[in-house]
Jmol script that loads the backbone (N, CA, C; Angstrom):
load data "model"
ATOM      1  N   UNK A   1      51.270 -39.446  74.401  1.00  0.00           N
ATOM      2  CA  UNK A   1      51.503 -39.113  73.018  1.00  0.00           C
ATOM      3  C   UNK A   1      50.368 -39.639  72.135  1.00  0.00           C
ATOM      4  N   UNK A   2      49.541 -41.077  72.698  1.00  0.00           N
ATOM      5  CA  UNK A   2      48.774 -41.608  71.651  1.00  0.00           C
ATOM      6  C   UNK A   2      47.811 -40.631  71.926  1.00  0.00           C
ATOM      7  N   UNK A   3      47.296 -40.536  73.225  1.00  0.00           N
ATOM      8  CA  UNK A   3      46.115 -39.493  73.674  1.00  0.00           C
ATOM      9  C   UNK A   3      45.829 -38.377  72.582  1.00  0.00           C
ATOM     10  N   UNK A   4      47.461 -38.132  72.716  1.00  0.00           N
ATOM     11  CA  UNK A   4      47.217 -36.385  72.044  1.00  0.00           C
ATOM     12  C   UNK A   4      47.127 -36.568  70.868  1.00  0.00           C
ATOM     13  N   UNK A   5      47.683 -37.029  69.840  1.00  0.00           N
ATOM     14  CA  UNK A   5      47.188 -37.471  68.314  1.00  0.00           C
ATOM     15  C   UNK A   5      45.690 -37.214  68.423  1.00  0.00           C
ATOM     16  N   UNK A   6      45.246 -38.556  69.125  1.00  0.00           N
ATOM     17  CA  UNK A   6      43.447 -38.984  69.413  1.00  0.00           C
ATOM     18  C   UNK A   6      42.722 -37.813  69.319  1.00  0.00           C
ATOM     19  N   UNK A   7      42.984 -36.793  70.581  1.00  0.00           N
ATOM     20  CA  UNK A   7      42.611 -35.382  70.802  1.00  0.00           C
ATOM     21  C   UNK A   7      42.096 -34.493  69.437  1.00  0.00           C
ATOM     22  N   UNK A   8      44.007 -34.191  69.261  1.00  0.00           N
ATOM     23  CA  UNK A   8      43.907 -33.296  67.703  1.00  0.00           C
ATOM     24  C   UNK A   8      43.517 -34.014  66.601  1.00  0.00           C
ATOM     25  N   UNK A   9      43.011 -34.906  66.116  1.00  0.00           N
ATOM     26  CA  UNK A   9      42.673 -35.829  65.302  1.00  0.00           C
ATOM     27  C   UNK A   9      41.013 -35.609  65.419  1.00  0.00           C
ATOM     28  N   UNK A  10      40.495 -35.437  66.322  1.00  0.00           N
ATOM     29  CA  UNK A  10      39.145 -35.044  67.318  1.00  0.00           C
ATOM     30  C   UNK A  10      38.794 -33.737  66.655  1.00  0.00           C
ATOM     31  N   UNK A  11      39.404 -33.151  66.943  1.00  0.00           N
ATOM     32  CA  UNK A  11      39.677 -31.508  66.721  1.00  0.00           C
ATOM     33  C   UNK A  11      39.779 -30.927  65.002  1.00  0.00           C
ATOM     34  N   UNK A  12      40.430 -31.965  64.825  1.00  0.00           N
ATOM     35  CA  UNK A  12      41.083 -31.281  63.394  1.00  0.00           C
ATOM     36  C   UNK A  12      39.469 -31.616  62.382  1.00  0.00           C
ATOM     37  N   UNK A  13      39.382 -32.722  62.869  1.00  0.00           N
ATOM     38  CA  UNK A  13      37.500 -33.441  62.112  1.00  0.00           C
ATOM     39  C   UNK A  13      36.649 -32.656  62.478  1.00  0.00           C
ATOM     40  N   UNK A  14      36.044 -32.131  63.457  1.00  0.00           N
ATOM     41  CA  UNK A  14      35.203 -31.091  63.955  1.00  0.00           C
ATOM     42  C   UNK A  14      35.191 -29.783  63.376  1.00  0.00           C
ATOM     43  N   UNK A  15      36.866 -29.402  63.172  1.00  0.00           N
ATOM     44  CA  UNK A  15      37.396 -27.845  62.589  1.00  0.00           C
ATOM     45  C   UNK A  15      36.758 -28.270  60.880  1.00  0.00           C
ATOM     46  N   UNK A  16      36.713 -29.620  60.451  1.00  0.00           N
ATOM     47  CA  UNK A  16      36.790 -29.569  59.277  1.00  0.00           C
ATOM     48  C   UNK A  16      35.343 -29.587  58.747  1.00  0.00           C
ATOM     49  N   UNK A  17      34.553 -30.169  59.727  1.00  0.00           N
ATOM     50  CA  UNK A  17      32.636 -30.018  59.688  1.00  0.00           C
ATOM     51  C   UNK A  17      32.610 -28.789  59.811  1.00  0.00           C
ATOM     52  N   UNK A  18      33.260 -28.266  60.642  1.00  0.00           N
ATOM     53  CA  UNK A  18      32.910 -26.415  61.052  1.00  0.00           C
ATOM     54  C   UNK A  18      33.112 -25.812  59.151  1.00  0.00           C
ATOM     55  N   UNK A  19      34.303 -25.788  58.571  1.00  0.00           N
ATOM     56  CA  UNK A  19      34.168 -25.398  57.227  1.00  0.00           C
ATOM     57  C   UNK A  19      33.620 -25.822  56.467  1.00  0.00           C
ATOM     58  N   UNK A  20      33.128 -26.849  56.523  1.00  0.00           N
ATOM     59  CA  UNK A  20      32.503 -27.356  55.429  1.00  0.00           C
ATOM     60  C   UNK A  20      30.862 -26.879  55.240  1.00  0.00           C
ATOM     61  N   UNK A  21      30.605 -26.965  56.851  1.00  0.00           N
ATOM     62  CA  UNK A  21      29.287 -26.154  57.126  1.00  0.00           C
ATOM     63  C   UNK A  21      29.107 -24.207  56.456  1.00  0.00           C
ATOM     64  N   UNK A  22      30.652 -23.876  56.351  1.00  0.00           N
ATOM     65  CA  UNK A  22      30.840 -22.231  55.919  1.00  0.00           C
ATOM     66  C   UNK A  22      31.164 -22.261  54.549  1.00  0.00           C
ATOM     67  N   UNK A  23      31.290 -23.881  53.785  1.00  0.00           N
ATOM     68  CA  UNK A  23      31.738 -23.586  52.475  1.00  0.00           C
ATOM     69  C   UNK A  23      32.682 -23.279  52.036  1.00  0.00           C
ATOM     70  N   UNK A  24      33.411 -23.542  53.101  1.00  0.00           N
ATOM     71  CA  UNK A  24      35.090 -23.140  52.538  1.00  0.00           C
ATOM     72  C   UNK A  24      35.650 -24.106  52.608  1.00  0.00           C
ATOM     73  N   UNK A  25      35.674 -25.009  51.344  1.00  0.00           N
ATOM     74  CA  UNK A  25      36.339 -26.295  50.979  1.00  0.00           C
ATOM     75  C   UNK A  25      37.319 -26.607  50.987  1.00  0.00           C
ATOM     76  N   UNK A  26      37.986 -25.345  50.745  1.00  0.00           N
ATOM     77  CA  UNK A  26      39.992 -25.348  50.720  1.00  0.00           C
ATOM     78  C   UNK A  26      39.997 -25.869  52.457  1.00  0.00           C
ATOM     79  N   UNK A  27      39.525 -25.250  53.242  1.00  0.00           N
ATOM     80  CA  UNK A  27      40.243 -25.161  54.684  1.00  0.00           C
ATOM     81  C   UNK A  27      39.757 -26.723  55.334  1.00  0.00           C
ATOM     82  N   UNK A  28      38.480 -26.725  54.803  1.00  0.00           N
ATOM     83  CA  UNK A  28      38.034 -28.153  55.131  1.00  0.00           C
ATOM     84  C   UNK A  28      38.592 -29.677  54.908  1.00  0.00           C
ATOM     85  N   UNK A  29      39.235 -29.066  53.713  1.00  0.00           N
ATOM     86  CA  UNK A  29      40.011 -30.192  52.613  1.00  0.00           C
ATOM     87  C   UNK A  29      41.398 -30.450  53.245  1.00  0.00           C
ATOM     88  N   UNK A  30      42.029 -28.947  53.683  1.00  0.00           N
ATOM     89  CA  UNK A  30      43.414 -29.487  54.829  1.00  0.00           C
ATOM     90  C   UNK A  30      43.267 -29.556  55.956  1.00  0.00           C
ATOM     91  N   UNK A  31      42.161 -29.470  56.692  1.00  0.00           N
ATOM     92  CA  UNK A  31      42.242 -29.799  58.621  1.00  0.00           C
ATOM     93  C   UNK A  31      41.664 -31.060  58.418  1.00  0.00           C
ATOM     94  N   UNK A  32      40.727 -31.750  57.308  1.00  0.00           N
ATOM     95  CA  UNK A  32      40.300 -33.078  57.375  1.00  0.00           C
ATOM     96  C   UNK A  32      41.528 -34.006  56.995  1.00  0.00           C
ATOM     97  N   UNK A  33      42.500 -33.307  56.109  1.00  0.00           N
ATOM     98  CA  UNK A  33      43.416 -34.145  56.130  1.00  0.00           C
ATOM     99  C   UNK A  33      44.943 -34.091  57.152  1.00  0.00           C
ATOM    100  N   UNK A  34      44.875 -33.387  57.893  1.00  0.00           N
ATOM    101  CA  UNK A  34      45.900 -33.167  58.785  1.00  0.00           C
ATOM    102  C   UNK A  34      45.070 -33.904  59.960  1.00  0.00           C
ATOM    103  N   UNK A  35      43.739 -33.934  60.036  1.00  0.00           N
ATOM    104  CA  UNK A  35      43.073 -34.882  61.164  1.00  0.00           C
ATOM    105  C   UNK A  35      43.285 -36.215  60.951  1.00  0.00           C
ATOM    106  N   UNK A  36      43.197 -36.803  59.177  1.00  0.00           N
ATOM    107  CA  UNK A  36      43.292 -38.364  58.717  1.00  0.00           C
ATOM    108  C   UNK A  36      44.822 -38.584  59.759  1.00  0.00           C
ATOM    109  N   UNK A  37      45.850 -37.695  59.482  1.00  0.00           N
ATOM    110  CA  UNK A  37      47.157 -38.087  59.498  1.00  0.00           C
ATOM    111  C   UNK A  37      47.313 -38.212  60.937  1.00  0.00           C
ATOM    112  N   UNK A  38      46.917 -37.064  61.908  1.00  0.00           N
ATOM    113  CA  UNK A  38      46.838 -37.065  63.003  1.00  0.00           C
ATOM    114  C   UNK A  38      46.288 -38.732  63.949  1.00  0.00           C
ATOM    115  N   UNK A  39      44.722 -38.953  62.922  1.00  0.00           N
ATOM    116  CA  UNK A  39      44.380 -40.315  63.447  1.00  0.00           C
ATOM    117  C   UNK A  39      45.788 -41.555  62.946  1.00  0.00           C
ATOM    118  N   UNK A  40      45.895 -41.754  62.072  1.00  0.00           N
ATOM    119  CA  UNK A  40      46.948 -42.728  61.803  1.00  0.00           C
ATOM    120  C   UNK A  40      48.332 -42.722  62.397  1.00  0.00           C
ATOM    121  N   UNK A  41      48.801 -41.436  62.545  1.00  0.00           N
ATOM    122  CA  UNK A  41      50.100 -41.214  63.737  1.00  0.00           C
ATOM    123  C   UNK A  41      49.661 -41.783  64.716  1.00  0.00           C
ATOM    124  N   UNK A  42      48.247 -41.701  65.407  1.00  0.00           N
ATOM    125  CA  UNK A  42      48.029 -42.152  66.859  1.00  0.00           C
ATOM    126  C   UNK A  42      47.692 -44.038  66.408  1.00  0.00           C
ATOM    127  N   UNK A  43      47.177 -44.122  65.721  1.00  0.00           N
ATOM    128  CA  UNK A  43      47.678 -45.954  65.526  1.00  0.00           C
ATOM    129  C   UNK A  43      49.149 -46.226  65.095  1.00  0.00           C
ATOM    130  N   UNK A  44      50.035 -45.967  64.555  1.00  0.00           N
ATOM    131  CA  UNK A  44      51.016 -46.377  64.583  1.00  0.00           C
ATOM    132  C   UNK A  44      52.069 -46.436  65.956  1.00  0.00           C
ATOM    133  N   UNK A  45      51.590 -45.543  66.634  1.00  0.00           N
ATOM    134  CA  UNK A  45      52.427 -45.197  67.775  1.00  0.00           C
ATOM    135  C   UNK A  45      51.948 -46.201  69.183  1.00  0.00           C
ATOM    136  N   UNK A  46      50.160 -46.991  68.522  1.00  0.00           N
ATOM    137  CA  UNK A  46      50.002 -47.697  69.421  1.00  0.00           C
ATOM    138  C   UNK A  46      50.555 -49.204  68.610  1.00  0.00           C
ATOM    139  N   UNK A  47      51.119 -49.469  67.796  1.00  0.00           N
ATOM    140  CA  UNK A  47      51.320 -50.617  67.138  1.00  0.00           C
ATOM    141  C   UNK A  47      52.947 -50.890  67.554  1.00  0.00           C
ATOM    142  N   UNK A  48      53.721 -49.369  67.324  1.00  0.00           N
ATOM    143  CA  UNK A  48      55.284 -49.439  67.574  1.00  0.00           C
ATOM    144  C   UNK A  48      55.384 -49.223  68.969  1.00  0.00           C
ATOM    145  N   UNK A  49      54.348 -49.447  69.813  1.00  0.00           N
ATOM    146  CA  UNK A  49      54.979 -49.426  71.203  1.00  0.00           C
ATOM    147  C   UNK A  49      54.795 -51.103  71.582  1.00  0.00           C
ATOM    148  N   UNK A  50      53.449 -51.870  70.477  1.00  0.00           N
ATOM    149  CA  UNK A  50      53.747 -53.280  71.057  1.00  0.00           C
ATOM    150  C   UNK A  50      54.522 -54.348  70.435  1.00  0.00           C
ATOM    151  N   UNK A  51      55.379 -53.859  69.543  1.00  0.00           N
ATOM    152  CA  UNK A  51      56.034 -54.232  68.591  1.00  0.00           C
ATOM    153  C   UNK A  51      56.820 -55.437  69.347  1.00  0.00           C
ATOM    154  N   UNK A  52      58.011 -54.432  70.300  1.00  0.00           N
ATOM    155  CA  UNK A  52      58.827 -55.453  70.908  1.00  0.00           C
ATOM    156  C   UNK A  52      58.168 -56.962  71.543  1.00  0.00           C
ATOM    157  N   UNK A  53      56.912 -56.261  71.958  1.00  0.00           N
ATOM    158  CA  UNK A  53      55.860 -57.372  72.507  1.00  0.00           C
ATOM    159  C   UNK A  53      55.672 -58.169  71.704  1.00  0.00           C
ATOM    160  N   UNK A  54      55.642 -58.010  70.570  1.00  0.00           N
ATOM    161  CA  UNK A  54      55.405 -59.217  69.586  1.00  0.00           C
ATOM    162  C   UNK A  54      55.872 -60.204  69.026  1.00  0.00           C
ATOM    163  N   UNK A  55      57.157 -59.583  68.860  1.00  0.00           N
ATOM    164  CA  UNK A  55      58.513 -59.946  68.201  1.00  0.00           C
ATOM    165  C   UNK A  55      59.093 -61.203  69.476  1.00  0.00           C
ATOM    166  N   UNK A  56      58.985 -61.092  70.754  1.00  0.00           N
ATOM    167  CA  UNK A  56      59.608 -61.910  71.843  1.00  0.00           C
ATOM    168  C   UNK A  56      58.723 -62.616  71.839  1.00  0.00           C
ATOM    169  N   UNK A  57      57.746 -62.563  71.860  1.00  0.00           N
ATOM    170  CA  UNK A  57      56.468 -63.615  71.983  1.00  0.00           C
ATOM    171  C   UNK A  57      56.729 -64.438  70.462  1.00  0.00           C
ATOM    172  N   UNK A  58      56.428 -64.140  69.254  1.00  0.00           N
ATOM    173  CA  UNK A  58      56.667 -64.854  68.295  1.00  0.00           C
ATOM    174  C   UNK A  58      57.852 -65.672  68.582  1.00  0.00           C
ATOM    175  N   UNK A  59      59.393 -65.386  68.631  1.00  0.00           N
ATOM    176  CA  UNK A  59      60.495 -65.642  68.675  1.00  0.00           C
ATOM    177  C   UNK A  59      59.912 -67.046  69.927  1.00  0.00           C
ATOM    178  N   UNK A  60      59.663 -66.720  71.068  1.00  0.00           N
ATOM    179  CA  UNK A  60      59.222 -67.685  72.298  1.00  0.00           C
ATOM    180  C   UNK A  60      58.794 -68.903  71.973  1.00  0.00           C
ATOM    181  N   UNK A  61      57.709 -68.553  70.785  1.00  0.00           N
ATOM    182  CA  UNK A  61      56.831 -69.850  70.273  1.00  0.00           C
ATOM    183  C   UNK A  61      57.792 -70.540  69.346  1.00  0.00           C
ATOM    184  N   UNK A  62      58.597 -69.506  68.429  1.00  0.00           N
ATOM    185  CA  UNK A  62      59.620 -70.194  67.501  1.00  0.00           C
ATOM    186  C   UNK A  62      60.498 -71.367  68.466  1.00  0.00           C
ATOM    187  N   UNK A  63      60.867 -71.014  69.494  1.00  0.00           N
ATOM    188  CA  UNK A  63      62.026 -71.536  70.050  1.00  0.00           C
ATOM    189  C   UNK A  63      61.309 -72.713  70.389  1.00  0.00           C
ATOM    190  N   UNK A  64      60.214 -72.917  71.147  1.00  0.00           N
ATOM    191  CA  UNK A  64      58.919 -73.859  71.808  1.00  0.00           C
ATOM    192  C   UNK A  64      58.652 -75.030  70.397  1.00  0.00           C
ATOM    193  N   UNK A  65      58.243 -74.501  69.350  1.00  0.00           N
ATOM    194  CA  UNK A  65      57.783 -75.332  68.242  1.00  0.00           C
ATOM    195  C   UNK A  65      59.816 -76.047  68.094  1.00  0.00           C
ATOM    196  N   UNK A  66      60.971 -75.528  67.771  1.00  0.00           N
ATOM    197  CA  UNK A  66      61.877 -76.026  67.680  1.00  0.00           C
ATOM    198  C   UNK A  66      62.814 -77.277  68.876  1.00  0.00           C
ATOM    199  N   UNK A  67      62.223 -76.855  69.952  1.00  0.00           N
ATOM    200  CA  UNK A  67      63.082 -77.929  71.087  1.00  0.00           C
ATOM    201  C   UNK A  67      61.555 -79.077  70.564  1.00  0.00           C
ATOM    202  N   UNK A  68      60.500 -79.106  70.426  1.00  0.00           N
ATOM    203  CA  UNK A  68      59.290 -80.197  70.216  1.00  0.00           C
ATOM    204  C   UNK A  68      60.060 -80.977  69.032  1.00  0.00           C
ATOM    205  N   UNK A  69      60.616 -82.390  69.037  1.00  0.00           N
ATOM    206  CA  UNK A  69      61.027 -83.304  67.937  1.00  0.00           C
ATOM    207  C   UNK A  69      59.909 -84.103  67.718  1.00  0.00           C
ATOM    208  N   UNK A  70      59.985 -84.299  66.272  1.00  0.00           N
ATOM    209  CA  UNK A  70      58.747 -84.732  65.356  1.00  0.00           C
ATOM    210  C   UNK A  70      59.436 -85.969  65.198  1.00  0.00           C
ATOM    211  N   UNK A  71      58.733 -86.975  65.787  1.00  0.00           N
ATOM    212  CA  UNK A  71      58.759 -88.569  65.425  1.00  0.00           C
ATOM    213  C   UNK A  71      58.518 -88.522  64.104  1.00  0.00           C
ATOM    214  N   UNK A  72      59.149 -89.799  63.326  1.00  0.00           N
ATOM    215  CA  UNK A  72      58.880 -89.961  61.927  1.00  0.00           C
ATOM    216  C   UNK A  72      57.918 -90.699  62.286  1.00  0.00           C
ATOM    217  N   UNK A  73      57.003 -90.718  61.367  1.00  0.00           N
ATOM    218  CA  UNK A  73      55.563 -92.040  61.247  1.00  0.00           C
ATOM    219  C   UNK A  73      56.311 -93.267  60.967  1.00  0.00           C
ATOM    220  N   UNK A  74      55.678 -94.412  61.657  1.00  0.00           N
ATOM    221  CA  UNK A  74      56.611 -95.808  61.318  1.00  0.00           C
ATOM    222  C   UNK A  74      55.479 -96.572  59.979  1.00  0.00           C
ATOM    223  N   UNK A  75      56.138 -97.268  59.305  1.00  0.00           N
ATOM    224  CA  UNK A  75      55.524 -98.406  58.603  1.00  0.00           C
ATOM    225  C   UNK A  75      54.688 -99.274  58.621  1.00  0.00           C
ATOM    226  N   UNK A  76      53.371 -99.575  58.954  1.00  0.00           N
ATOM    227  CA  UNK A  76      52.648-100.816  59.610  1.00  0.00           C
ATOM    228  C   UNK A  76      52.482-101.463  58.261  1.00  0.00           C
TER     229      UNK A  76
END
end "model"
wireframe off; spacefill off
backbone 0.3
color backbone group
């Protein structure tokens, strides 16, 4: 799924040099922006797949920093 975003995201930027090279700004103006969206679908989809990864790992260290008891400093 990330691939294919990547791909058409590839595609949609190229289609949009191709018009821009013919001067047709309208068409250039929506395949460059259906390519922006295309690229950012394919980062989000690599961010929400490591999500869970993150969240257990944070939580891990939470639990790690909480069993560690903090001596009070003594008086000299």
């Amino acid at each position: 799924m990330i691939r294919a975003f990547q791909i058409l995201a590839a595609a949609l930027i190229l289609a949009a040099a191709y018009f821009l090279i013919r001067t047709d700004y309208d068409d250039a103006f929506v395949t460059g922006v259906l390519g922006a969206c295309s690229f950012f679908l394919s980062i989000r989809f690599t961010y929400k797949s490591r999500a869970p990864e993150r969240t257990t790992t944070s939580d891990h260290a939470e639990d790690n920093a909480a069993d560690q008891t903090i001596e009070p400093e003594s008086d000299q």
